[in-house]
N, C-alpha and C positions, 0 to 999 in steps of 0.2 A: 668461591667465586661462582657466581652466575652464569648461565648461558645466555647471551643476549642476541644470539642468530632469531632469525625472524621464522615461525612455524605459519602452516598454511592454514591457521585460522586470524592473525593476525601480524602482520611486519615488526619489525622493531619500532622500524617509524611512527608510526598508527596510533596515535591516540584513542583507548575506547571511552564512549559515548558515557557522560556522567548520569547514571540513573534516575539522579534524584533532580535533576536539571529538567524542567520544562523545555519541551521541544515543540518549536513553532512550526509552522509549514515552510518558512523563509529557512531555520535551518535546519529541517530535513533536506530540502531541494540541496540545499549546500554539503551534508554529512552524506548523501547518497552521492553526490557528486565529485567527491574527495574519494571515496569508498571504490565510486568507478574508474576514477582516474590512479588511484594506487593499487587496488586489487581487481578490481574487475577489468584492467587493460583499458577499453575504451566500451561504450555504449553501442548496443546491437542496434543495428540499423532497428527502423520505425518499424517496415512489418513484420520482423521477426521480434519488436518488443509487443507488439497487437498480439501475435500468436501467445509470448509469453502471457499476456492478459488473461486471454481468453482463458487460457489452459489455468493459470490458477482463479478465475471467475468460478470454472467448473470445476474447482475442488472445493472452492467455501460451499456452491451447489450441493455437491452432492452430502457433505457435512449438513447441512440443514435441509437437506432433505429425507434424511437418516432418522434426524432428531426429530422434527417438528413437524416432516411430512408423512407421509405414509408408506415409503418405502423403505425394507425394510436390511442391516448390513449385511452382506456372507459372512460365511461362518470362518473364524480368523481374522475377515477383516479390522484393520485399524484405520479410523476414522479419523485423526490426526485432531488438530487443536483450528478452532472456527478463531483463537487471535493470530494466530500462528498464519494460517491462510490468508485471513484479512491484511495481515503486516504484509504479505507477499505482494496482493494486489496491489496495495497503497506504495511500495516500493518500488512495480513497473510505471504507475501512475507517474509518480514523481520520476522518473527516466523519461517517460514520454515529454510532459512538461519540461524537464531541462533538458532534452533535444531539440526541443521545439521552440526554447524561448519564452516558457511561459512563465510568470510571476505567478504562483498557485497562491498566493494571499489574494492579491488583487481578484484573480478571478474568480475566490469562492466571495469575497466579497460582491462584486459586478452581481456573480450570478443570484445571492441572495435577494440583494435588494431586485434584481427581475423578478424572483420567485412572490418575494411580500409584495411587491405594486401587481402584479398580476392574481395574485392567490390570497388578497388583503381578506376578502371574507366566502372566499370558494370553500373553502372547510369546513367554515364557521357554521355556513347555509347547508352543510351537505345533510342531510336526516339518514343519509346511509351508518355517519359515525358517531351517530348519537347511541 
């Protein structure tokens, strides 16, 4: 017989995430949002999820600035993993957004098409990236 109590990496309840499934931004917003509402209790207010930002913003930082920049780790340091960080960031992103109400499809949508009707041939022109 099985133990079927729930440990504190995941509930009984909790369904984990199918690997091999394509994950959209419609349901990350929804699998972080189930995530918060079964294990994470409820969502940290707005400026304490900014703070959380920040503070993993400046771990991918200092991660590439390790690697590609010119500073250089101490001695013992571990430098942790730049998808590892990025998923962190991308995980307060999506809190912020479903605190806020935000559709994150829609809006990278929206903001694309600003980006290409504004920047149709600001790149193209630039002799900098040539």
């Amino acid at each position: 017989m099985t133990d079927s109590r729930a440990t504190d990496a995941q509930p009984a309840d909790s369904q984990a995430l199918d690997a091999t499934e394509p994950l959209t931004l419609a349901g990350a917003q929804a699998t972080v949002d189930e995530w918060i509402q079964t294990i994470g209790v409820r969502y940290f207010g707005e400026l304490t999820n900014l703070a959380q930002l920040v503070e993993e913003v400046g771990e991918v930082a200092r991660i590439l600035s390790r690697t590609h920049g010119e500073q250089s780790s101490k001695p013992g340091e571990s430098l942790g993993e730049l998808a590892d960080e990025l998923a962190d960031v991308l995980f307060v992103v999506i809190c912020l957004a479903n605190q806020s109400g935000i559709d994150l499809t829609a809006a990278l949508r929206k903001n694309l098409d600003k980006k290409t009707k504004r920047d149709s041939r600001r790149h193209l022109d630039n002799p900098k990236l040539r």
